[in-house]
C-alpha positions as CSV (number, residue, x, y, z in Angstrom):
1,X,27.2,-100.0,-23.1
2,X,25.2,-99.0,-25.8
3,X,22.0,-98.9,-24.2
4,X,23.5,-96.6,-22.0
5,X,24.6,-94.3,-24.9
6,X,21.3,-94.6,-26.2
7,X,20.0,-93.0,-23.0
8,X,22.8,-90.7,-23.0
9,X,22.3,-89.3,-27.0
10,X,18.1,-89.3,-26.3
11,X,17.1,-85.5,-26.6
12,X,15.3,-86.3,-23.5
13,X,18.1,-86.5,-21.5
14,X,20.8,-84.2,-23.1
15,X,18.2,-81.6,-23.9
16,X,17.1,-82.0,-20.3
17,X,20.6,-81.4,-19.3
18,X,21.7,-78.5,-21.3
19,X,18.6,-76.8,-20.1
20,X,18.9,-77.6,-16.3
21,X,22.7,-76.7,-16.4
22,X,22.1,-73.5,-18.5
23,X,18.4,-73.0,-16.6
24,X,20.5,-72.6,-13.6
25,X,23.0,-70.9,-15.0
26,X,21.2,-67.9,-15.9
27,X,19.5,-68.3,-12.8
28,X,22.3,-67.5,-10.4
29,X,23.3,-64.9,-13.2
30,X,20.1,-63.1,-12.3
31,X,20.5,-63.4,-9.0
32,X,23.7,-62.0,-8.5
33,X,22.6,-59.3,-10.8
34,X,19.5,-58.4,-8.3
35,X,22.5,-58.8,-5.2
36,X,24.7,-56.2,-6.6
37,X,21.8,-54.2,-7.9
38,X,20.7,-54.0,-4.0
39,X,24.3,-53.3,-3.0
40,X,24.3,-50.4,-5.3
41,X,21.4,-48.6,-5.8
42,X,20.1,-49.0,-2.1
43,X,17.4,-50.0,-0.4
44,X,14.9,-47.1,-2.0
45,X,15.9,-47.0,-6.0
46,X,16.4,-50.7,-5.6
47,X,12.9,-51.1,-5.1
48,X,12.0,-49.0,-7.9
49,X,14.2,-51.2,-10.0
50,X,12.6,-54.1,-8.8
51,X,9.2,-53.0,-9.2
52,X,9.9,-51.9,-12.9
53,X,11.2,-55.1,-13.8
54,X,8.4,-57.2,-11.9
55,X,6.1,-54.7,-14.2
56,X,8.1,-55.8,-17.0
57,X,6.7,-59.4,-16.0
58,X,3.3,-58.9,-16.0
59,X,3.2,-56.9,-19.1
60,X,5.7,-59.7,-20.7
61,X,3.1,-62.3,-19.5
62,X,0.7,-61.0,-22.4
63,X,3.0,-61.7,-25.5
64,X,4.8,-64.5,-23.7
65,X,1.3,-66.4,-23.1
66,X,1.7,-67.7,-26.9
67,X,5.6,-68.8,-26.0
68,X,3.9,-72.8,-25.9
69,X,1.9,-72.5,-29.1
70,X,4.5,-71.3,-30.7
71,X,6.4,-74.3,-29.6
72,X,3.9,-76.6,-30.1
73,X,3.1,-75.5,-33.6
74,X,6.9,-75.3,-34.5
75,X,7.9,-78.9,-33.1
76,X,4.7,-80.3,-35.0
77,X,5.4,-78.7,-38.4
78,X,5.8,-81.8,-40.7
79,X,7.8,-80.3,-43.7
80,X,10.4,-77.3,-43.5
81,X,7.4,-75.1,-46.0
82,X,5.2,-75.4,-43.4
83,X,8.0,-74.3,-40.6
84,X,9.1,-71.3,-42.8
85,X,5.5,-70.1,-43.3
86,X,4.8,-70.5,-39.7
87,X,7.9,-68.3,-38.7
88,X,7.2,-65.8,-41.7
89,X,3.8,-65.3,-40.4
90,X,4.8,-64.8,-37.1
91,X,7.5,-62.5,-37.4
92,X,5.4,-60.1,-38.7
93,X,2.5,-60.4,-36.4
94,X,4.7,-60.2,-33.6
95,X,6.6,-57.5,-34.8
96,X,3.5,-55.3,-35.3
97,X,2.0,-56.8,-31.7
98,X,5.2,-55.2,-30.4
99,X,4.8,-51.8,-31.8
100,X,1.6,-51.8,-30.7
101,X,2.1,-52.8,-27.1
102,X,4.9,-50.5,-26.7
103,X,3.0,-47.4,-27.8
104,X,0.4,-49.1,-25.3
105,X,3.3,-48.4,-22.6
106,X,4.0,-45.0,-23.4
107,X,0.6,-44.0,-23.4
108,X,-0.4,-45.3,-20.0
109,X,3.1,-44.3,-18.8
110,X,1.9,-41.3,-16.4
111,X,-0.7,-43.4,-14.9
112,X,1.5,-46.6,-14.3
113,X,4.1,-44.3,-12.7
114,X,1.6,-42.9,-10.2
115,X,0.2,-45.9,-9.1
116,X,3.6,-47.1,-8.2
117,X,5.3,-44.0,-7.0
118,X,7.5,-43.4,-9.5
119,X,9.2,-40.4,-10.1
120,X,10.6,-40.2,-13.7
121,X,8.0,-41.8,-16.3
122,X,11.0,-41.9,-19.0
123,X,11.7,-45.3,-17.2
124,X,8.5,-46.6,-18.3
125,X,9.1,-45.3,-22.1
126,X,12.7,-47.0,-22.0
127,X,10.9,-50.2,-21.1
128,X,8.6,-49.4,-23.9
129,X,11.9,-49.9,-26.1
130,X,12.6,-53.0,-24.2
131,X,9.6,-54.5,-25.3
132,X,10.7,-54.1,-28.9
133,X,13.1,-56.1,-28.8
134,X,12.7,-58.6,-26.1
135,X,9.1,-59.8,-27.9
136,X,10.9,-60.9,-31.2
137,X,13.9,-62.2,-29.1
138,X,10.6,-64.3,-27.4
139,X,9.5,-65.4,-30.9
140,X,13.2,-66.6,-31.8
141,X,13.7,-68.8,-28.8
142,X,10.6,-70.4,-28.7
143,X,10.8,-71.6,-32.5
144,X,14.8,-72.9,-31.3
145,X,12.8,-74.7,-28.3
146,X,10.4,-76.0,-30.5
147,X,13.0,-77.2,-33.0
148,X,15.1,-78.7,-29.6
149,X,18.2,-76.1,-30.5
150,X,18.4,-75.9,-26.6
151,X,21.9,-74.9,-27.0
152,X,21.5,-72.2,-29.1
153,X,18.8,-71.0,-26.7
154,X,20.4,-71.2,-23.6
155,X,23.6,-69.9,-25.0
156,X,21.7,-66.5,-26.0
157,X,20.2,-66.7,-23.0
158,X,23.7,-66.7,-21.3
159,X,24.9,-64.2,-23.3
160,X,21.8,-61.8,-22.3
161,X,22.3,-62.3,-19.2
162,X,26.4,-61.6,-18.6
163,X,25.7,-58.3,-20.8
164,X,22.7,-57.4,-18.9
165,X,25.1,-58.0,-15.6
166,X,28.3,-56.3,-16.5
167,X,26.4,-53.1,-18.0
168,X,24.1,-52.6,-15.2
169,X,26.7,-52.6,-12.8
170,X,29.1,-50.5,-15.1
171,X,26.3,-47.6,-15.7
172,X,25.0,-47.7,-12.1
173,X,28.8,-47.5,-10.8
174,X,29.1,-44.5,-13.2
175,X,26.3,-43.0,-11.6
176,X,23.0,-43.6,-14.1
177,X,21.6,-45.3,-10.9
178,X,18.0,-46.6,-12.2
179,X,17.9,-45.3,-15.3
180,X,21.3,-47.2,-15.9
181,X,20.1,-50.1,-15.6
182,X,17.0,-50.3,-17.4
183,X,19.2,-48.7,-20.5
184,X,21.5,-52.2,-19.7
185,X,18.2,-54.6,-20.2
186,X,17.8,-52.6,-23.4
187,X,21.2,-53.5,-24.8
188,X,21.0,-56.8,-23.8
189,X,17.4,-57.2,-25.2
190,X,18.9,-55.7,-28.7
191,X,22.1,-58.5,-28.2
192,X,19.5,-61.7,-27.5
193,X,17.5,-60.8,-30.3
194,X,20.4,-60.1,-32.7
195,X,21.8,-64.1,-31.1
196,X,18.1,-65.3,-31.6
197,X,17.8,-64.3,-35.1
198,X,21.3,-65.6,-36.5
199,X,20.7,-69.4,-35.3
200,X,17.4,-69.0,-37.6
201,X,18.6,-68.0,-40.7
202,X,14.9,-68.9,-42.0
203,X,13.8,-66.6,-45.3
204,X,11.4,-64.2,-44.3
205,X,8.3,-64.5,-47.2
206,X,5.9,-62.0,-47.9
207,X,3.8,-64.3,-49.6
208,X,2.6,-66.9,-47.8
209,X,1.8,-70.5,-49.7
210,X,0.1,-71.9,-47.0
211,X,-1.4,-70.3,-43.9
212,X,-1.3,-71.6,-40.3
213,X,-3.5,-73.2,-38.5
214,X,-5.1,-69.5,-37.2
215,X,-7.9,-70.5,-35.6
216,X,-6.4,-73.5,-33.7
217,X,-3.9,-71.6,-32.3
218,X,-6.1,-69.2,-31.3
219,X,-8.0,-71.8,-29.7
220,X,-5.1,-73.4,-27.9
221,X,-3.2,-70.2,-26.9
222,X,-6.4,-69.5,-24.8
223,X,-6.4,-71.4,-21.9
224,X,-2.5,-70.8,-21.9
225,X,-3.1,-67.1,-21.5
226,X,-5.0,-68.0,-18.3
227,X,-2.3,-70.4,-16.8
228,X,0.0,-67.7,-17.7
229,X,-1.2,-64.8,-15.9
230,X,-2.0,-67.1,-13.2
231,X,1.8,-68.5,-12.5
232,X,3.3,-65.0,-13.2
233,X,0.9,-63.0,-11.2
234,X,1.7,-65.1,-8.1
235,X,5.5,-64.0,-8.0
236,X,5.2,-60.7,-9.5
237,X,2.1,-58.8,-8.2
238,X,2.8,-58.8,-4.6
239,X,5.9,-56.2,-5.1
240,X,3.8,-53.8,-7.5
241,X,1.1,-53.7,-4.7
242,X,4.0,-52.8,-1.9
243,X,5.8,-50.7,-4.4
244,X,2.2,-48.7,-4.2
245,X,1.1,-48.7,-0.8
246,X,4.9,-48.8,1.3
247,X,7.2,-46.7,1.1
248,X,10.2,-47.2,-1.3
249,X,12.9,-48.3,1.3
250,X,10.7,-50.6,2.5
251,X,9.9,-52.1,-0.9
252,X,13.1,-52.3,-1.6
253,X,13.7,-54.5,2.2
254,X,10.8,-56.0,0.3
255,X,12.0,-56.7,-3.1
256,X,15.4,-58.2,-2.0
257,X,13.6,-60.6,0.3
258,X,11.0,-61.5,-2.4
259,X,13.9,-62.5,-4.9
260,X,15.2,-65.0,-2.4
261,X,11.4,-66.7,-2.3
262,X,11.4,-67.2,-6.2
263,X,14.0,-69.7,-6.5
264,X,11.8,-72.3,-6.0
265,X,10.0,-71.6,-8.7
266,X,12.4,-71.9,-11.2
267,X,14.8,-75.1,-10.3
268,X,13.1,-77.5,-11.8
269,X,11.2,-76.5,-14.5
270,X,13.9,-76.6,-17.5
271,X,12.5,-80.6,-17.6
272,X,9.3,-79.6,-18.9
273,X,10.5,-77.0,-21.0
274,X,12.4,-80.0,-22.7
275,X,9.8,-82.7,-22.6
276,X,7.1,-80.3,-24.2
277,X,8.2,-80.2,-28.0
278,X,9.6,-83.6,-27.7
279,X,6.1,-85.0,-26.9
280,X,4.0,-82.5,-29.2
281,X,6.8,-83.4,-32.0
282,X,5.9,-87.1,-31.2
């Protein structure tokens, strides 16, 4: 009996199954959100949606590339100084990284919207907004991964996800169509990082007393950026290329198809997001 409570309290294991429960979870959340998204905005915005928030992918696959540094370099902090500089520092990298990178988006709006065929560019400057938000949201959930608060990040997660849901299909409904719905990732964006930032109620310090480990993060974060881009390119590039060269009823034929083939890809991998700070902790 107690060996088996043992097993039961390790992180391993409950970490492993708060994440596969809530993993999953959010999971169908999305998918029910891309099946009523279909339903609504048809075959041709549908597409456009679809290709948008694939875009959203790609670009999110630059800032998110650092998601397992930051995780490593939170679970390996040995004192709570060292975890508070670490967060302090990068709050306000990534909060000028995100200014950046958005004004990067508005920029190269007109030409993103040519290539795939869309009409209004505004959709690419409201995703410019998202990126505000959802990069600091990034930063919040992978120091609670690191610091194995996997309730606290699925549960913001969830949250996201119903709001992101229930407003899409509200504004869509009311007749916003695309535009609706990229305005309900916004608000859900702004509600995850508002989630993310009250279960780290860290001090934020100007002055740091020690520094980070800079240059081996830089190091490390390296080869991550490359397995990155590799595993996010191979589920999200294909519909940017048919968004470009098909039509946009048949990207959206496309797009609703291509959702159904990504499931795979996401079952299991909730185990290694748990095992990953446990180890680097250890």
């Amino acid at each position: 009996m107690k060996r088996f409570r043992e097993v039961i309290t390790h992180p391993l294991f409950s970490g492993s199954a708060i994440m596969v429960l809530g993993s999953n979870s959010v999971n169908a959340l999305n998918y029910l959100y891309h099946l009523l998204m279909g339903r609504l905005l048809g075959p041709a915005n549908y597409g456009e949606l679809a290709a948008l928030i694939s875009l959203i992918g790609l670009l999110g696959m630059i800032p998110g590339s650092i998601n397992l540094a930051i995780i490593k370099y939170t679970s390996a902090a040995k004192t709570e100084e060292r975890l508070i500089n670490l967060i302090s520092w990068l709050r306000n990298k990534l909060f000028k990284a995100a200014l950046v990178f958005s004004a990067v988006i508005v920029v190269s709006s007109p030409a993103i919207s040519s290539f795939l065929h869309i009409e209004k560019p505004v959709y690419l400057i409201l995703m410019a907004i998202f990126f505000l938000f959802s990069i600091p949201s990034m930063l919040n959930r992978a120091v609670l991964q690191g610091l194995l608060k996997f309730k606290e990040m699925i549960l913001s997660l969830m949250v996201e996800g119903m709001i992101k849901l229930a407003l899409s299909v509200l504004l869509v409904y009311l007749g916003f169509k695309v535009g609706g719905a990229i305005l309900a990732l916004i608000v859900a964006a702004i509600v995850g990082w508002y989630l993310t930032k009250l279960y780290l109620r860290y001090p934020a310090r100007k002055h740091l007393d020690i520094l980070p480990e800079i240059k081996s993060m830089a190091i490390y974060t390296f080869p991550v950026i490359i397995y990155t881009i590799t595993i996010t390119s191979l589920y999200s590039s294909d519909l940017l290329l048919v968004k470009h060269f098909f039509s946009s009823h048949d990207a959206g034929l496309y797009a609703a198809l291509s959702t159904l083939g990504k499931i795979i890809f996401f079952g299991a991998g909730p185990i290694g997001s748990v095992m990953f700070p446990i180890v680097s902790k250890r």
